[in-house]
C-alpha positions in Angstrom: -5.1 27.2 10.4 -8.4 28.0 9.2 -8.9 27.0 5.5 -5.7 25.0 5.4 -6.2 22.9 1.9 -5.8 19.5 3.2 -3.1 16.8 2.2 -6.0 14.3 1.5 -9.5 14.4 2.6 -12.7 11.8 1.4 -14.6 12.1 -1.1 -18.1 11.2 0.6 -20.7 12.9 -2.1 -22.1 9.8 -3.6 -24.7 7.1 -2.4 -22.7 6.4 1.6 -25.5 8.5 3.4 -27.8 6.1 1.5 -26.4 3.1 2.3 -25.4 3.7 5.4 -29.1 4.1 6.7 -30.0 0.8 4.5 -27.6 -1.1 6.8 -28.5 0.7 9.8 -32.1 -0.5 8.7 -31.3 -3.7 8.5 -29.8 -4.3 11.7 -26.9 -5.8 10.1 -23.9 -3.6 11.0 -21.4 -6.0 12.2 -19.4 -8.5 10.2 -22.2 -10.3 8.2 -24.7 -8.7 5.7 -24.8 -8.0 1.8 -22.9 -5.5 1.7 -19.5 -7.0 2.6 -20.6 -9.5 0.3 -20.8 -6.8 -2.3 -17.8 -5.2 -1.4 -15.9 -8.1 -1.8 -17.6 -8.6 -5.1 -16.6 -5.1 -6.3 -12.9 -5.5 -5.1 -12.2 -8.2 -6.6 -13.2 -7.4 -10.4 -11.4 -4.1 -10.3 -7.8 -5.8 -8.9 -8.6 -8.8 -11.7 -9.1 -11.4 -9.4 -10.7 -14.4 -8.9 -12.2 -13.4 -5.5 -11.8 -10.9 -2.4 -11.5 -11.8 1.5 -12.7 -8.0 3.1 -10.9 -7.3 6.1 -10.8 -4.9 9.4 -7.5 -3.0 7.9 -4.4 -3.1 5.2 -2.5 -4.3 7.9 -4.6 -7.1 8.9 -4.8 -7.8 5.3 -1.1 -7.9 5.0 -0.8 -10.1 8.3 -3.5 -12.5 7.3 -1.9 -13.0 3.7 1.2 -13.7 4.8 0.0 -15.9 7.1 -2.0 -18.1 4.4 1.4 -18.3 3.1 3.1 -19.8 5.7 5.1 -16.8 7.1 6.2 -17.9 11.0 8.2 -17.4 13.4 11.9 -16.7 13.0 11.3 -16.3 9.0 12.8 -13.5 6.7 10.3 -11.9 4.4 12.2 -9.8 2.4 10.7 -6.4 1.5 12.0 -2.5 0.3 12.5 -0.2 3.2 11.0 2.7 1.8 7.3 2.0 2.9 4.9 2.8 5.7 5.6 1.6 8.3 2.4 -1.4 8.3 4.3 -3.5 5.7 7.1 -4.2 8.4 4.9 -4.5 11.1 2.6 -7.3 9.4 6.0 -9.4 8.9 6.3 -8.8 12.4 3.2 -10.0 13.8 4.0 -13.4 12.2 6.9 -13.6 14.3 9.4 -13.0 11.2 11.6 -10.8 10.6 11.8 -8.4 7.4 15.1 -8.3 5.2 14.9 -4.7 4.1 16.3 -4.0 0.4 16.3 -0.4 -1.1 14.0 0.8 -3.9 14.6 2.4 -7.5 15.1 5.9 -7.8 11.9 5.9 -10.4 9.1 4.6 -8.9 10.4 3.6 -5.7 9.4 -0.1 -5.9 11.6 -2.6 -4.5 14.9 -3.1 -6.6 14.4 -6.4 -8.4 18.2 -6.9 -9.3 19.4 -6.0 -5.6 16.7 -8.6 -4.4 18.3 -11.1 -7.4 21.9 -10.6 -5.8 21.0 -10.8 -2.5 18.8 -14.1 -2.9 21.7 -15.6 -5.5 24.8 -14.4 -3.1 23.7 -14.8 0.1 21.7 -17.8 0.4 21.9 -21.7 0.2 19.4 -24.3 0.4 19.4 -26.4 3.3 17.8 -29.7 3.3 15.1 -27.7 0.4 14.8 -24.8 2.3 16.2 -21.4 1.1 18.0 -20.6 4.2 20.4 -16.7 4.7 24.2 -17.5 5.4 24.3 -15.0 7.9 21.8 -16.0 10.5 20.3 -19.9 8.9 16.8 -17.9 9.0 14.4 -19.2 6.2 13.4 -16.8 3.8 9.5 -17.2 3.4 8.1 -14.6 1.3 9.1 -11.6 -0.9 6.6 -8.5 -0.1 6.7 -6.0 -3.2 4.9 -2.6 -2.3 2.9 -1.0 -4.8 4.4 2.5 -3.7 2.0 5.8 -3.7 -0.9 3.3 -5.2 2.2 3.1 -8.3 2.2 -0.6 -9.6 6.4 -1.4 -9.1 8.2 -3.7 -11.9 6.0 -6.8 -10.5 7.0 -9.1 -13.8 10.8 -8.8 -12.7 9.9 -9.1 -8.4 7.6 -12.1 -9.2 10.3 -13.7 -11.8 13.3 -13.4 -9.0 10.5 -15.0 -6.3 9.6 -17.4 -8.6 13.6 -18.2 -9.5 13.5 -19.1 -5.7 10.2 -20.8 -5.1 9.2 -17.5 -3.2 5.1 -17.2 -2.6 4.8 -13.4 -3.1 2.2 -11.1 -0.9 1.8 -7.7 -2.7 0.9 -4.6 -0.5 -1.1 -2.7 -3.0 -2.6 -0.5 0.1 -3.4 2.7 -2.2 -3.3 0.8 -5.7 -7.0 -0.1 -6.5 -7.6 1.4 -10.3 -4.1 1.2 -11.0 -2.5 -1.0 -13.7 0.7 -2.0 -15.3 1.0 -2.7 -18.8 -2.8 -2.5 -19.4 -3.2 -5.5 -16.4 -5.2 -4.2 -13.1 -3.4 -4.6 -9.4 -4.2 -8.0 -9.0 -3.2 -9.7 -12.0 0.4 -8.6 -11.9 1.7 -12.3 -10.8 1.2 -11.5 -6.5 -0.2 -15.3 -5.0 -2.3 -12.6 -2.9 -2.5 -8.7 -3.5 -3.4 -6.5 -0.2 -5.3 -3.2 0.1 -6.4 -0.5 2.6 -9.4 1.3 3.0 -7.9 4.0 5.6 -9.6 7.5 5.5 -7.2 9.4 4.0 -7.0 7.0 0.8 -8.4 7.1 -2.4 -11.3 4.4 -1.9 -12.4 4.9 2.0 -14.5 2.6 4.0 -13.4 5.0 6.6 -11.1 1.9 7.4 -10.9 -1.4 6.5 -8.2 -3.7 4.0 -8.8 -6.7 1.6 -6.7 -9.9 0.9 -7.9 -10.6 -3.2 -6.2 -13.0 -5.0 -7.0 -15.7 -7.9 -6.5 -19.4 -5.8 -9.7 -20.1 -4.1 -8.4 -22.6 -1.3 -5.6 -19.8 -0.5 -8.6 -17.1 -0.4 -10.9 -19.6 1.6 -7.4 -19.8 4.2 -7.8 -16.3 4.4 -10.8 -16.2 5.2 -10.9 -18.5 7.6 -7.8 -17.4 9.5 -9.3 -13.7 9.5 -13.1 -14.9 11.1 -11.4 -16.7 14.2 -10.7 -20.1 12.2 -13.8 -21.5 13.6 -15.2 -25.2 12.4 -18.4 -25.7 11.9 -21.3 -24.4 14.3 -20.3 -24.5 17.2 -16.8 -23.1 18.9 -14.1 -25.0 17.6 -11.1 -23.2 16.1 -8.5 -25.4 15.0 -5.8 -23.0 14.4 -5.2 -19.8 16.0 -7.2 -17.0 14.2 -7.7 -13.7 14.0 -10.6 -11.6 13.9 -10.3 -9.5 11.5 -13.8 -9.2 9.9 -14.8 -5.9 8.1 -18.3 -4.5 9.3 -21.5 -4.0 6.9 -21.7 -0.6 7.9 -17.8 0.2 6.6 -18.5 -2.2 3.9 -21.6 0.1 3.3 -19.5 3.1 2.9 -16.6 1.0 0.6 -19.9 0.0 -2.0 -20.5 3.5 -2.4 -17.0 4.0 -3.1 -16.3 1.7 -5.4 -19.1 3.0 -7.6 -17.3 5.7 -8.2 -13.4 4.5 -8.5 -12.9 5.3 -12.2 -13.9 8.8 -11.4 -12.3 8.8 -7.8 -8.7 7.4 -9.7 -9.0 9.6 -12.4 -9.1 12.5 -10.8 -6.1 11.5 -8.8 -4.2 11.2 -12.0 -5.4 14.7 -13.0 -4.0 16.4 -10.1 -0.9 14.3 -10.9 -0.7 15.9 -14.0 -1.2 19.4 -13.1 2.1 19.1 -10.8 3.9 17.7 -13.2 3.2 20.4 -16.0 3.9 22.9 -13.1 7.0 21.7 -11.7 8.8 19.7 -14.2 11.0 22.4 -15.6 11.6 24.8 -12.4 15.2 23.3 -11.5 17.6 19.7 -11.7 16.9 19.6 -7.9 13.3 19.3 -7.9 11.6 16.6 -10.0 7.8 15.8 -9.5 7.0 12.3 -8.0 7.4 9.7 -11.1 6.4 5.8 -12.0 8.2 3.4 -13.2 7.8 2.9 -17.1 4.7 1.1 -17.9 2.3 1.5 -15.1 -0.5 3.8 -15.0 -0.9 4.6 -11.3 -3.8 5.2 -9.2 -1.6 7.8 -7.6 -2.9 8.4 -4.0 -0.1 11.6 -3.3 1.2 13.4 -5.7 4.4 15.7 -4.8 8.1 16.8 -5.6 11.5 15.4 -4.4 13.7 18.1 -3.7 17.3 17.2 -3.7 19.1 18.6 -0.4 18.8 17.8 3.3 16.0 17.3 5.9 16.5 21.0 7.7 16.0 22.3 4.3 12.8 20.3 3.5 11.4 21.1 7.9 11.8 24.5 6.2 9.9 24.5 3.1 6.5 22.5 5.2 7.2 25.4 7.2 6.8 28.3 5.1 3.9 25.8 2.8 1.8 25.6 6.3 1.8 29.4 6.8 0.9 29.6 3.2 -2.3 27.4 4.3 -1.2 24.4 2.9 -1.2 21.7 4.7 2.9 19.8 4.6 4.1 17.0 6.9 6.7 14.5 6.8 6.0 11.2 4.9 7.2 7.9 5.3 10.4 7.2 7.4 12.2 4.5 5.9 12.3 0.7 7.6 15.9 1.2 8.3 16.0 4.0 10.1 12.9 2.9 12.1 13.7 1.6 16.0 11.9 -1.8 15.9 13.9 -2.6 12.6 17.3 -1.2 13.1 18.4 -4.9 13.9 17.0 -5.8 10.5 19.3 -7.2 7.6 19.3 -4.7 4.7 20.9 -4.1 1.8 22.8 -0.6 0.9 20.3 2.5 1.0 21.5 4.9 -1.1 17.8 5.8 -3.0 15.6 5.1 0.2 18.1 7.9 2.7 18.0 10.1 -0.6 13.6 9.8 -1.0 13.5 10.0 3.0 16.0 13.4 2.6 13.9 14.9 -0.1 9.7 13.8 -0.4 7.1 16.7 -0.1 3.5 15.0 -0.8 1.5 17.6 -1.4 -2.3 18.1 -1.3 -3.8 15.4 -3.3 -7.8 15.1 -2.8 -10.3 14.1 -5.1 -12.1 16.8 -4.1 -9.1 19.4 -4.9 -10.0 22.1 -7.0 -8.4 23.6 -9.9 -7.9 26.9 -8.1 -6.6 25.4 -4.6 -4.3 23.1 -6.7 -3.1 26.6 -8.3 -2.5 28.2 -4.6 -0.3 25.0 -3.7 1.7 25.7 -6.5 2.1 29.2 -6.5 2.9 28.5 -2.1 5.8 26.1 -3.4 6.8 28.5 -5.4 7.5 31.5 -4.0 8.8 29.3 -0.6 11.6 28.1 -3.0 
């Protein structure tokens, strides 16, 4: 439709044109020039790390971390289920195998006292290694997502990890700005933190990801695994690589960007805000998207849950879509997803109830105070 009001659209109107043309200039448009070095630079003080590895995409990022950590084949990582569906696929490609557990009802970050019982009841060391009953896989890595750029209860995820020797890989694909009790992304307690630079998200290289983190000789892994794990000049690799190098010219575009994150994330939270003070008192059925106490988001969607069944919800995109909003389903839980229907999980009470009930709705920077206004008064009357 003609003048539908997008879900999420970049925000392009600052110096990308400009550098663009510098690095088009330059000749340097592949995976070398200063401005991946910049970029790199720029993510890593705003996650509140020590340094940043900048990658071709989250889920490269996400593969190559785990990775560095020593994810293989036949592992468990264990992970929540309610996430896009990268985070499983990354385990994945390191031959492992994700043990799904379900999320809180506030905030939807992986449920630290689910991961505790699971960890505590159904596993044994085995010679040192932390090994599930069920199967004798090792368990290799816990993967918190950062859900809707949200920062989850990291200091209870990384204490259970930590309880059981567990490196932790956080997929903070949206989270860039955010913070949890004053403390950016990064310095939450993740051994690596991951993020994406997809066009649809708040800080766009029109694609791209980053491993940051605060160990340098785990950050130099990364980078090595992600540039082909070439030694030296000429073409030895000793381990098999990956090349997942970011290019100037997207690293161009993410510079830009990040000039502008505290006005990109804060206008993020101000749509936020504007759903909530619209929708917070309409019915007990529909509740605005929350986050878990403590953590100031960077909040890439903003929406409702809306208690009741899918039909009803196919309905209500419907009848927002001829209203010229734009409405499509969001994420599909792991568990319900065909590669991963094999996967171990715990019960999924709160991930079937999000899947049942999540409407993201339009969430650009760019959103203005009147189009924000016809979303509402669309949601409205379709209720």
């Amino acid at each position: 439709m003609v003048g539908m009001i997008p879900l999420a659209i970049p925000d392009l109107n600052g110096n990308e044109a400009r550098y663009l043309q510098e690095c088009v200039q330059s000749t340097f448009v592949s995976s070398v020039g200063a401005f991946v070095d910049r970029f790199e630079g720029l993510v890593a003080e705003a996650a509140g790390c020590a340094g940043a590895v900048a990658v071709s995409s989250g889920t490269a990022a996400l593969h190559a971390a785990l990775t560095a950590v020593g994810v293989g084949r036949d592992d468990l990582v264990i992970m929540p289920s309610y996430t896009f569906i990268a985070t499983a696929n990354a385990v994945a490609q390191c031959g492992a195998t994700p043990w799904l557990m379900d999320v809180e009802p506030v905030g939807w970050g992986i449920d630290p006292e689910m991961t505790q019982q699971a960890l505590s009841q159904e596993c044994e060391r085995v010679d040192g290694v932390l090994r599930r009953r069920a199967c004798g896989r090792r368990v290799a890595a816990v993967l918190p997502v950062q859900p809707l750029g949200n920062p989850c209860r990291m200091e209870a995820v990384t204490a259970v990890a930590r309880g059981f020797e567990l490196p932790v890989i956080s997929d903070a694909a949206a989270a860039l700005g955010a913070t949890r009790h004053g403390k950016p992304v990064g310095e939450l307690g993740a051994d690596l933190t991951c993020f994406s630079f997809n066009g649809n998200k708040t800080v766009t290289c029109g694609g791209g990801g980053a491993v940051a983190g605060q160990d340098a000789e785990l950050l130099a892994r990364v980078k090595h695994l992600t540039t082909t794990a070439r030694v030296g000049p000429g073409y030895d690799h000793d381990v098999v690589g990956f090349n997942y190098r970011m290019t100037n010219l997207q690293a161009a575009v993410g510079c830009a960007q990040m000039e502008r994150l505290a006005q990109l994330v804060g206008a993020k939270r101000a749509i936020h805000a504007r759903y909530v003070a619209a929708f917070a008192d309409i019915s007990p059925e529909l509740r605005p998207f929350a986050q878990a106490s403590g953590s100031e988001g960077a909040w890439w969607f903003s929406g409702i849950m809306l208690e009741g069944d899918t039909q009803r919800l196919a309905r209500l995109r419907d009848d927002l879509r001829a209203a010229g909003v734009d409405a499509r389903p969001f994420w599909k839980p792991m568990h319900l997803q065909t590669p991963y229907l094999d996967a171990p999980r715990s019960a999924m009470a709160v991930s079937d109830a999000i899947w049942q009930g999540v409407l993201p709705l339009p969430s650009s920077t760019g959103l203005r105070a009147q189009q924000q206004q016809q979303v509402i008064d669309a949601l409205l009357q379709a209720l």
